[in-house]
N, C-alpha and C positions, 0 to 999 in steps of 0.2 A: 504493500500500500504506500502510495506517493503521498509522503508529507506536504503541505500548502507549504512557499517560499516564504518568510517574513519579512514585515512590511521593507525592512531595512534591505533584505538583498534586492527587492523590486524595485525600490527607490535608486539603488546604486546604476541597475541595468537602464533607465529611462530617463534618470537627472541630465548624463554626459547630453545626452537628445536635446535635450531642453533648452539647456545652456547654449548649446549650437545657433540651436532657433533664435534663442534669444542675442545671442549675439550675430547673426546673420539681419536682426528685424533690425535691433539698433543703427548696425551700419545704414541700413536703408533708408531709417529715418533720418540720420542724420545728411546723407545724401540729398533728399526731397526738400529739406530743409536747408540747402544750402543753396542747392538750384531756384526756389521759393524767393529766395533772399535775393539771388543772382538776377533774377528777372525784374525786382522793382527797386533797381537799384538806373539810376539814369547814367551811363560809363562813360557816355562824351558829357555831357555838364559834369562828372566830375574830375576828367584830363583838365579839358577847358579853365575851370577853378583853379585847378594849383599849376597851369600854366601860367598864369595870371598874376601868381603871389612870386614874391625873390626868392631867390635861392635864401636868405640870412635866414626872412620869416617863416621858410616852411622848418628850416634844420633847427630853429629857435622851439616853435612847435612840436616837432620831431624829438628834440629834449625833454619836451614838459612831458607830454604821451610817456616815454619810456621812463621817466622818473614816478610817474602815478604806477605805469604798471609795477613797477619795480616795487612799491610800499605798498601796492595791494598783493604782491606775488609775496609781501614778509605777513599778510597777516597767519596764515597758517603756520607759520614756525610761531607767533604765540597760542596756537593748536595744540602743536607737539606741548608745548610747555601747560597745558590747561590737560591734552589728555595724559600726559607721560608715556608717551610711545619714544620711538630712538631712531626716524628715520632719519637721516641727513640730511639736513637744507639741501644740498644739489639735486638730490630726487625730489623736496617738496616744493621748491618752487616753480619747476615747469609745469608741475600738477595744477598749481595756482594758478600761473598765468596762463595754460589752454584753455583753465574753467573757468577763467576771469573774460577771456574774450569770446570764447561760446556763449557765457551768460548774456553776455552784453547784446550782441548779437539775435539769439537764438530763442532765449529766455532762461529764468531759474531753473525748469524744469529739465533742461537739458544741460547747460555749464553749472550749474549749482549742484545740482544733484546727482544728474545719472552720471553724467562723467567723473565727476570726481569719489560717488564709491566706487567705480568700473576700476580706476586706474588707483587709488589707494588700496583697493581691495587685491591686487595685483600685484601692490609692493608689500603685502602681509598683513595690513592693517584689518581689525576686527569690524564689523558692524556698529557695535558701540563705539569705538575708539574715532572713526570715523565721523560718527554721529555728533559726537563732542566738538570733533575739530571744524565740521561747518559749521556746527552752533555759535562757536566762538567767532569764525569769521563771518556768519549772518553777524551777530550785534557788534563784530568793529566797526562793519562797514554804516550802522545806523547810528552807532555810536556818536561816531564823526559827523553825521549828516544833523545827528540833533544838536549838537554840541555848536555846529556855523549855523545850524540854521535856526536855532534860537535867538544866536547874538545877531544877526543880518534880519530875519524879521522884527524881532523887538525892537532892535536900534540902527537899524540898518537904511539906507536913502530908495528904497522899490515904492516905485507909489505903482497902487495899480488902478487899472480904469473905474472909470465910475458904474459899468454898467457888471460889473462884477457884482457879484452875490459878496464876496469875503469884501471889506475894507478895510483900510488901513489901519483904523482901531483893532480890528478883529484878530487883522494878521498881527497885529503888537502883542494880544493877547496871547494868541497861540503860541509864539516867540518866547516869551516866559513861560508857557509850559513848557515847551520843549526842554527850557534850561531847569527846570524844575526836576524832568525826566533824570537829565543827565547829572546833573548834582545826588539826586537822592537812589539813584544807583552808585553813585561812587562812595556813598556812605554805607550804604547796606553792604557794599563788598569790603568796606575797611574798618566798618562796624560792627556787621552781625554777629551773633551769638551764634545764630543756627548758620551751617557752612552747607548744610543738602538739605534736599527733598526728595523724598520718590512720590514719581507721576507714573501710574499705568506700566509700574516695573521696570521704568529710566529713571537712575539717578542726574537732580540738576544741580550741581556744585559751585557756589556762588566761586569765584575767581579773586586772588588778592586782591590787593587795593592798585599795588601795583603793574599786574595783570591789566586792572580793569582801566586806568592810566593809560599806558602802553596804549591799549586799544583804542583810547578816545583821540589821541595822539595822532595816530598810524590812520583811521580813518579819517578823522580831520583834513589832515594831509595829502590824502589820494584824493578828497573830491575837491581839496584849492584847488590843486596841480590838474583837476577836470576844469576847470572855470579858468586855469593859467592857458589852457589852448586855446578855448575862446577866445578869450581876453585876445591874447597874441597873432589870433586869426583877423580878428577884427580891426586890426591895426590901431588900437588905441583910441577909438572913440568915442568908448564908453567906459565912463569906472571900472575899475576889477569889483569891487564891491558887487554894483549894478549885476556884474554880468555872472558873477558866483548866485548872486539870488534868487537870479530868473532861472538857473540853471536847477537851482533846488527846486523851486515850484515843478518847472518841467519835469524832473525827474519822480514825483510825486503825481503830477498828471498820468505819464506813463506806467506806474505802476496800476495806478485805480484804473486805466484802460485796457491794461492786458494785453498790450501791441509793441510785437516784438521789435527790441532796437527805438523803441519809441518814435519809429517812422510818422514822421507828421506832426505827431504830438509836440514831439521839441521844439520847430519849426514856429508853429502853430503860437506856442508861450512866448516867446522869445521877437515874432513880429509885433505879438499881440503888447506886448511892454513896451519892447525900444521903439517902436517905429517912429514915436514924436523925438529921439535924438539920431537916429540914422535910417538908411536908405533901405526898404524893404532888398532891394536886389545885396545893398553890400549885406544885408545882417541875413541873407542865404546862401550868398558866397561865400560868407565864412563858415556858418552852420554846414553845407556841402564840404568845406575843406576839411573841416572836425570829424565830420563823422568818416572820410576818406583814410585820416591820420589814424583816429583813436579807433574807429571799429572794423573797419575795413581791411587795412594794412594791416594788426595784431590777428584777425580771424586767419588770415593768408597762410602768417608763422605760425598760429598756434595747428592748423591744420597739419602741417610738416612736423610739428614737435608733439603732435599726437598719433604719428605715424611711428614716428620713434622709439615715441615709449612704446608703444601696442609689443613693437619687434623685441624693443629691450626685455621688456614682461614676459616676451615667451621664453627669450634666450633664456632670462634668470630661471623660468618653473622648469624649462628643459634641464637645467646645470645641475637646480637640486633635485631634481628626480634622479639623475643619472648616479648622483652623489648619495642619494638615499640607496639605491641599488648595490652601489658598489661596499658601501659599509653593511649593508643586512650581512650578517650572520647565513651562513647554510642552514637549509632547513633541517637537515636530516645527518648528520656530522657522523663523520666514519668513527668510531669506539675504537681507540689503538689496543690492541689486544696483550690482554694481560701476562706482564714478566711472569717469567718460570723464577723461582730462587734454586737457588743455586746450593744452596745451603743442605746437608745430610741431617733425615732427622737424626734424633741422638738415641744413643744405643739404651737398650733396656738394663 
C-alpha cells in the first residue's frame, strides 16, 4: 500500500515551478512597463531641451541628480544599522539606487517593493530583515519631506492661487503640523520607555534618537538636492525656496493620484504656481530637462545595474551550492575494517 507524499515533499516538487512563473511574469511586467513609459515619453522635445541648455548647466544638474541619488542610495545602510544584518555597502547601495529609480519611475509597487525583496532576498537577507530595512527607508524618505516641508509651508514665501481650496493660512497651519510630526517622533525615539511593539506578529522597534536624526538628515537632503535640479534647470528665476515648495506640493499631488512618474501632475503644480514669475514654455523646458536628468537617464543605468546583479545573484547561489556539495560529508562512509592484535593470549 502507497503511503500519500506529505505536504512538505509536494511543496518541494511544485514551488521550483512556481518560482519560475513567477519570475518569468515579473520580467514581463517589468518589460510592458517600461515600453508603457517609453511610448509617453515625447524623445525629440526632450533632445530638443537639453540641446538648448550649456554644457556648464546641464553637468551643474548632472551633479545635483547624482548627489540626491547618492544620499538616497545611503538611506539603506541606516537599514542595515536599524535591522542588524552584515551586508556590505557595495552590495547595498546599487540595490538602493535600481529601486530608487524604478520607484520613481515605475511606482512603489514595483522599485519599493518587488525589487528590492527580489534582489535583497538574493543576497541572503530574510523576509523580516528586509521588511525592516524598507521601513526604515519609507520614513527617511518622509522624514525629510516633513521636516522642509513644514518649515517652507509654515514660513516659507509659496503663495498659492486664490481659487485653490487650501490657503495660505491653511497651508501655515498644516506647516506646523508637519513640524509637530517631526519633533515629536524624534522625542518618542530618544525618549520612550517602550523600545517595541508587536503588530499582527511584526515586531516595530522604535530607532535611537540618533538613528532617527541621521534619517531626518539624509532625507532632508535628497529632496533639497531634488529642488537643486530644478532650481538649476530653471536658470535662476525663481527662489530655491519657491521652487523646493512647489516641488513638495507636486510630489504630494502625485502621490494622492497614483500616476506613475507623476506624469502631468508635476507639470500641472508647478505652471499652476510660477506662471505669474516665469514663462509657461521656460518652467516646461526645465520641468522636461529634470525629468530627462533625474528619471530618465538613472532608469537607463539602473536597468544595466539590475542586469548585473540578477547575473551576480546566480553566480553567488551557483558558488554556494557547489560549495555546499563539495563539503557534505559521504553518505554512506566505507567502515575501515577492524585491526587484528597482534598480541598472544596469555597462557593458562
Amino acid at each position: 500500500m502507497n503511503r500519500p507524499e506529505p505536504p512538505t515533499t509536494q511543496r518541494k516538487r511544485w514551488w521550483p515551478l512556481v518560482k519560475r512563473l513567477l519570475t518569468v511574469a515579473f520580467f514581463i511586467l517589468l518589460i510592458v512597463l517600461l515600453v508603457m513609459l517609453g511610448k509617453n515619453v515625447d524623445w525629440n522635445e526632450v533632445l530638443a531641451t537639453l540641446r538648448d541648455y550649456r554644457a556648464s548647466t546641464l553637468l551643474l544638474a548632472a551633479a545635483a541628480c547624482l548627489a540626491s541619488y547618492l544620499a538616497y542610495s545611503s538611506f539603506d545602510l541606516l537599514g542595515r544599522a536599524y535591522a542588524k544584518h552584515h551586508l556590505p555597502a557595495w552590495q547595498i547601495m546599487p540595490v538602493t539606487f535600481v529601486c530608487y529609480a524604478f520607484n520613481l519611475n515605475l511606482s512603489a509597487w514595483v522599485g519599493g517593493l518587488a525589487l528590492r525583496y527580489r534582489l535583497y532576498a538574493r543576497l541572503g537577507l530574510s523576509n523580516a530583515e528586509i521588511t525592516k530595512v524598507y521601513s526604515l527607508s519609507l520614513m527617511t524618505n518622509w522624514l525629510g519631506y516633513l521636516m522642509l516641508g513644514g518649515v517652507l509651508f509654515a514660513f516659507g514665501p509659496i503663495e498659492l492661487p486664490d481659487s485653490w481650496a487650501i490657503g495660505r493660512g491653511t497651508l501655515r497651519l498644516l506647516g506646523l503640523a508637519l513640524l509637530a510630526v517631526t519633533i515629536g517622533y524624534l522625542l518618542l525615539c530618544g525618549f520612550s520607555r517602550r523600545r517595541s511593539w508587536h503588530v499582527r506578529g511584526h515586531e516595530i522597534r522604535l530607532p535611537s534618537l540618533w538613528l532617527a536624526s541621521t534619517q531626518m538628515a539624509l532625507g532632508a537632503i535628497n529632496w533639497a538636492l531634488m529642488g537643486l535640479v530644478i532650481y538649476i534647470l530653471l536658470m535662476n528665476r525663481v527662489s530655491y525656496a519657491e521652487v523646493l515648495g512647489v516641488l513638495l506640493i507636486s510630489s504630494i499631488a502625485g502621490v494622492i493620484t497614483h500616476v506613475p512618474a507623476g506624469l502631468g501632475v508635476l507639470e500641472a503644480v508647478f505652471v499652476t504656481l510660477l506662471q505669474h514669475q516665469i514663462s509657461k514654455g521656460s518652467l516646461l523646458a526645465g520641468l522636461i530637462g529634470y525629468r530627462a536628468l533625474y528619471f530618465l537617464a538613472p532608469l537607463l543605468v539602473a536597468t544595466l545595474v539590475y542586469l548585473v546583479l540578477e547575473f551576480r545573484a546566480k553566480r553567488l547561489r551557483q558558488m554556494n551550492r557547489d560549495k555546499r556539495t563539495t563539503d557534505k560529508p559521504p553518505t554512506n562512509p566505507e567502515r575501515p575494517a577492524p585491526k587484528r592484535s597482534m598480541a598472544k593470549p596469555p597462557l593458562p
